[in-house]
C-alpha positions as CSV (number, residue, x, y, z in Angstrom):
1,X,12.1,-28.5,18.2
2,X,12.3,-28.1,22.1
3,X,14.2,-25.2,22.9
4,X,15.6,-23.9,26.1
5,X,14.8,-20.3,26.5
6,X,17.7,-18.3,27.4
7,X,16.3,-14.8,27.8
8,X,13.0,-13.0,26.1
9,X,11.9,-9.5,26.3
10,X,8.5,-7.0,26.9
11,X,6.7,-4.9,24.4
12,X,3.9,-2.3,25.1
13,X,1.7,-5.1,23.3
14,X,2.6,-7.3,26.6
15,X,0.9,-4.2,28.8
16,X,-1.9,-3.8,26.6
17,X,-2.8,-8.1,26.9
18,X,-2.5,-7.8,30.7
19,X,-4.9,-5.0,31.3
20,X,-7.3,-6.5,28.8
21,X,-7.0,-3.4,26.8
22,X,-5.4,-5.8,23.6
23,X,-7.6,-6.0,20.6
24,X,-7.6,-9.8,20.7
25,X,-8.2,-11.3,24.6
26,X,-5.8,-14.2,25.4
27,X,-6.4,-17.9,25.9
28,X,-7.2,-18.2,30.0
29,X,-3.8,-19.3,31.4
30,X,-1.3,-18.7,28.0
31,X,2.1,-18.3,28.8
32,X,3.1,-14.7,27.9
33,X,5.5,-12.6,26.3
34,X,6.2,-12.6,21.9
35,X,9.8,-12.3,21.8
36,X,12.9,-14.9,23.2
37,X,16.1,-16.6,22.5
38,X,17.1,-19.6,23.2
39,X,19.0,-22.8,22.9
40,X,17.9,-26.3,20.3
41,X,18.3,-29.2,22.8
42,X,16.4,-31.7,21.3
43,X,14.9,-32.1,17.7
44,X,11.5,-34.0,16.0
45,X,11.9,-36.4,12.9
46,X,11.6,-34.0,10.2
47,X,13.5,-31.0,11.5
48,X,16.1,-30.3,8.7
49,X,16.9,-26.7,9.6
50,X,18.8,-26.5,12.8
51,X,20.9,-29.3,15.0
52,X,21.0,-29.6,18.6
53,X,23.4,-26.8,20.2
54,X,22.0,-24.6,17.3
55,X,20.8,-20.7,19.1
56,X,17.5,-19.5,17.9
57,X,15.1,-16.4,17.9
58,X,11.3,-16.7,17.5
59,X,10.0,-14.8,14.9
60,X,7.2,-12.3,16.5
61,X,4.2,-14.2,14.6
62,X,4.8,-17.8,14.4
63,X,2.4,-18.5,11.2
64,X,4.1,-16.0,9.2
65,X,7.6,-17.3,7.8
66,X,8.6,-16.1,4.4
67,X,5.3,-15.1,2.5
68,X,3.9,-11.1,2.2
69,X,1.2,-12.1,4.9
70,X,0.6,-14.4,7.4
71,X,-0.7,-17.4,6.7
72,X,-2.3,-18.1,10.2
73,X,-3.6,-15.9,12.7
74,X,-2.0,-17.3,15.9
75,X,-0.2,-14.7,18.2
76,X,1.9,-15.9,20.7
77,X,0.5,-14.8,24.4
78,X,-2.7,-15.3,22.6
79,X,-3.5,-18.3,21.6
80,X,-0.1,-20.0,21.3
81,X,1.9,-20.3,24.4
82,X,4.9,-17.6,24.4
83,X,8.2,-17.3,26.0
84,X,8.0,-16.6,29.2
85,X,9.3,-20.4,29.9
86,X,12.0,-22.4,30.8
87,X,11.5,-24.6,27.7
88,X,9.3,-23.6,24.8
89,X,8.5,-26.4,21.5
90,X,8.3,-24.8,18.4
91,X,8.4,-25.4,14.9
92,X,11.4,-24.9,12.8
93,X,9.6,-22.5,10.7
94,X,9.2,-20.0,13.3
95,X,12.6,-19.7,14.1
96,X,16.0,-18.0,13.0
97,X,19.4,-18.9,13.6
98,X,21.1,-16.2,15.6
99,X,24.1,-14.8,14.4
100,X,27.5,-15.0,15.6
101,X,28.3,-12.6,17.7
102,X,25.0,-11.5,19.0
103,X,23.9,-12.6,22.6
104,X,21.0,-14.1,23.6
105,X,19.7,-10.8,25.2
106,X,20.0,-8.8,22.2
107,X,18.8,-11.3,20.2
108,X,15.7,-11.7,22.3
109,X,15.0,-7.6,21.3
110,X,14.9,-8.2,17.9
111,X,11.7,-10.2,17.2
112,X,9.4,-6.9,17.6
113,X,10.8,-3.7,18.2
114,X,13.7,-4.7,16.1
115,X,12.0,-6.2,13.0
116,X,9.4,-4.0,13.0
117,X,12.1,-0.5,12.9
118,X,13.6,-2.8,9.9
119,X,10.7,-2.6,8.0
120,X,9.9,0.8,8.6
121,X,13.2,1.9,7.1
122,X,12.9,-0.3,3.5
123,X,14.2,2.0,1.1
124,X,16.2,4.4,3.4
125,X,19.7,5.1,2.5
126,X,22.4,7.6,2.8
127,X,21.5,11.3,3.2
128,X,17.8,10.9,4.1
129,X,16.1,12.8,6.7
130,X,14.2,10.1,8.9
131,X,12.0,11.6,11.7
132,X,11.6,9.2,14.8
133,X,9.3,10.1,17.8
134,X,9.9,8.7,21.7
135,X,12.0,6.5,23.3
136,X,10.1,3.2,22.5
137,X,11.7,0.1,21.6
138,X,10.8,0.9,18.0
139,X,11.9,4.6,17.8
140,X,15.0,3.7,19.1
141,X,16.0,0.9,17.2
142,X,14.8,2.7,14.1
143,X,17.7,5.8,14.9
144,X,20.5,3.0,15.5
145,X,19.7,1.1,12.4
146,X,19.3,4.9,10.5
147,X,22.3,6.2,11.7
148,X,24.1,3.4,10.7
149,X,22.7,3.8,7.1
150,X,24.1,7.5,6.9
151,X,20.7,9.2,7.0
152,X,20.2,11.8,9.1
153,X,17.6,11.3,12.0
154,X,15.3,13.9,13.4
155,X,14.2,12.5,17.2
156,X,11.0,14.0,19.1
157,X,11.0,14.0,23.0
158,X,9.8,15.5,25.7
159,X,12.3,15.4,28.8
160,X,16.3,16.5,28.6
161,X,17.9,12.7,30.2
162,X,15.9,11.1,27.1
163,X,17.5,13.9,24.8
164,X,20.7,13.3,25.8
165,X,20.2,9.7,25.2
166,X,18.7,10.3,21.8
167,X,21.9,12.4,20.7
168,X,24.6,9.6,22.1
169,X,23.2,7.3,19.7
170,X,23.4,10.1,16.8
171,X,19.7,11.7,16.5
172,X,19.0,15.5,16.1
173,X,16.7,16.2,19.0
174,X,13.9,18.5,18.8
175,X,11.9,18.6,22.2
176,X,8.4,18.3,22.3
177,X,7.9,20.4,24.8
178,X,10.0,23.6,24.4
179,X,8.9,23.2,20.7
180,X,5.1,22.6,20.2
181,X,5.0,23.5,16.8
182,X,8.0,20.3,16.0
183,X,7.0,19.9,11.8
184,X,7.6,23.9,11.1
185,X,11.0,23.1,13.5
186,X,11.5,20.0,11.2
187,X,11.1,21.9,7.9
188,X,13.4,25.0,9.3
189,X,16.3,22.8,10.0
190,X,16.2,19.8,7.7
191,X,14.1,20.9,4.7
192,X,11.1,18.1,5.6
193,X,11.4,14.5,6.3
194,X,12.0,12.1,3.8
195,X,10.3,9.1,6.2
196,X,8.5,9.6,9.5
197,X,8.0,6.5,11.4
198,X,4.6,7.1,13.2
199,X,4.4,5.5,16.5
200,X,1.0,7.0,18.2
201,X,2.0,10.5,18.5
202,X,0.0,11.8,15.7
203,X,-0.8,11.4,12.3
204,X,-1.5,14.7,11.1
205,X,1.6,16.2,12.6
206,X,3.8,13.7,10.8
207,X,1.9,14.3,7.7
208,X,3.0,18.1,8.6
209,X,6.5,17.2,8.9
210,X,6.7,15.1,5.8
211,X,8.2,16.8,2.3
212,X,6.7,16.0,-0.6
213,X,6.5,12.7,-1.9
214,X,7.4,11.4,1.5
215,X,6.1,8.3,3.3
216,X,5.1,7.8,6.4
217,X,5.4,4.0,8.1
218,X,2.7,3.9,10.5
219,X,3.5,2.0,13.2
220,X,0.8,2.0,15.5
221,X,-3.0,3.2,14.9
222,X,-3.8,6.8,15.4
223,X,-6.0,8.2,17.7
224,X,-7.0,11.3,14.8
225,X,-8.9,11.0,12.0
226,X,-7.1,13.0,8.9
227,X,-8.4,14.5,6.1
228,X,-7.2,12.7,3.0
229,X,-6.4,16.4,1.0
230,X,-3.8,16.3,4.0
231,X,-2.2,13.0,2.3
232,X,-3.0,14.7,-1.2
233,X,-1.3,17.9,-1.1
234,X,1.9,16.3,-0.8
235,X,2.0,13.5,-2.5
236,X,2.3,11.5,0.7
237,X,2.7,7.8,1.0
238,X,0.8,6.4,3.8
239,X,2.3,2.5,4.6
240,X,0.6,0.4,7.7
241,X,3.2,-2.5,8.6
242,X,2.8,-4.9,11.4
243,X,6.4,-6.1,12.6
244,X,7.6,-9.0,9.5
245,X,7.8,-12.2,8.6
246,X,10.9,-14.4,9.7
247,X,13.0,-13.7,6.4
248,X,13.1,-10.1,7.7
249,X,13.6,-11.0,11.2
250,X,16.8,-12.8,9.6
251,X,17.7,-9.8,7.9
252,X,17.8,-7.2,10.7
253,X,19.7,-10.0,12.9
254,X,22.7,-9.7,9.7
255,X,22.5,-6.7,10.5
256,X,23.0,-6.1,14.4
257,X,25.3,-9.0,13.6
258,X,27.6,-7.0,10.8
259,X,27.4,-3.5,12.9
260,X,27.9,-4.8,16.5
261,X,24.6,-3.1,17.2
262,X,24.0,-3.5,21.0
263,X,20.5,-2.2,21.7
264,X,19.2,0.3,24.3
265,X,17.9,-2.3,27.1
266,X,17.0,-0.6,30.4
267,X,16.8,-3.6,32.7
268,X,17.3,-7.0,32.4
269,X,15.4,-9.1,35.5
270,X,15.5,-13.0,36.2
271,X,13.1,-15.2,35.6
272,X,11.8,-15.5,38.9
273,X,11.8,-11.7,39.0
274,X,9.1,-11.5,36.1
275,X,6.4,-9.3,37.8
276,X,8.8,-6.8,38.5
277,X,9.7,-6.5,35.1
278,X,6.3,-6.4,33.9
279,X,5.7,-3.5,36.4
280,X,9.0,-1.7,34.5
281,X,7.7,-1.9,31.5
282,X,4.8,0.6,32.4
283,X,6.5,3.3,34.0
284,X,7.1,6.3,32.3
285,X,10.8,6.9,32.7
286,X,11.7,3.6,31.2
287,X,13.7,4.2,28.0
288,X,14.5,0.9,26.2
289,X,13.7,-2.4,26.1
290,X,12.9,-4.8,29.4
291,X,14.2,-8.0,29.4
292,X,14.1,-11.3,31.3
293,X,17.0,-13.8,31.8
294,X,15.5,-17.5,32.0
295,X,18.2,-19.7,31.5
């Protein structure tokens, strides 16, 4: 299908490719950025899933539709073009309808940051104590989509603005800074987590914050190398998850759709204005997601 990209939006991933520090190095002259939104204006023979007019979200990998795994290895800014374009084709597989109600900046948010804070949650409910660390894309979609659930969300940072921000959207903030030792604060005032969503900030200090029989969904790699009687003496589950499939892109779309879920986005730049967007994206007050209206 040719679609007419209406807005997309940065990840840390997009930082990592452009400095070359990206574990897999991009085709010379790809056209960048994983995650956009846009607008089906014209259709090939054998498209049965969408009609002209129809508004559409790329799924963060495009070879990974419904099943468990990927099926291919592509990665868009890699080796497939992304979405950093007026006009993008694409198969209908690698795409999901947006929902009514949510616009095409939001929806462009919810391919990796989104989708990936959905996943991280699967099997939290009502009364849970979920630990969240930052202000990243993930972290914070992960407190709105929490909160929403009824658990109760613990949120690490380091500076007071990002605190305050953290509590507006309904975290319990602990700060990094005027509390070092954050797991013994974490088990004082909420008994242990139930899930702590590791995003780089260190494994063996969410493992300390965890309560038995916990799980922590590890996000990003970590830099620490953990003894495994640190997983053992409490029962720990330890779950690696890289973003999901289109099925669960779908789902987490429902559910910005049924909540009126507006994420956190801390700029949104024009198309022409890319490189100044790219250059947001690595400074360290940013809090939220960058994004980039093309059409």
């Amino acid at each position: 299908m040719l679609v007419k990209v209406k807005a997309a939006s940065l990840n840390h991933r997009d930082v990592l490719i452009r400095a070359g520090n990206y574990a897999a190095q991009p085709t010379p002259g790809v056209i960048p950025l994983s995650d956009g939104a846009g607008e089906v204006v014209a259709l090939g023979d054998d498209v049965t899933r969408f009609a002209v007019g129809d508004r559409v979200v790329g799924a963060f990998l495009p070879g990974w539709t419904t099943q468990p795994v990927p099926t291919s290895g592509e990665q868009y800014s890699i080796d497939v073009d992304g979405w950093l374009a007026e006009h993008r084709v694409i198969p209908e597989e690698a795409l999901a309808a947006i929902p009514t109600g949510v616009d095409d900046e939001t929806a462009a948010t919810l391919p990796c940051a989104a989708t990936t804070a959905w996943v991280a949650l699967h099997g939290v409910g009502e009364g849970d104590v979920v630990l969240t660390q930052g202000t990243g894309g993930v972290s914070l979609f992960v407190v709105q989509l929490a909160v929403a659930r009824g658990a109760r969300v613990v949120a690490t940072t380091s500076t007071a603005p990002k605190a305050d921000l953290l509590a507006t959207l309904g975290a319990e903030v602990i700060n990094r800074v005027t509390t070092p030792d954050w797991p013994s604060e974490v088990w004082t005032r909420f008994g242990g987590a139930h899930r702590v969503i590791e995003v780089g900030a260190g494994l063996t200090r969410s493992l300390s914050a965890l309560r038995p029989f916990g799980e922590v969904a590890l996000v990003a790699p970590s830099r620490e190398e953990v003894r495994t009687s640190a997983i053992f003496r409490t029962r720990a589950t330890l779950r690696s998850l890289a973003v999901g499939n289109r099925l669960e892109l779908e789902a987490v779309a429902a559910e910005v759709a049924r909540l009126n879920l507006r994420p956190v986005i801390d700029g949104v730049f024009d198309f022409e204005d890319a490189e100044n967007a790219h250059a947001r994206q690595t400074e360290d007050d940013r809090v939220g997601k960058i994004v980039i209206r093309v059409g």
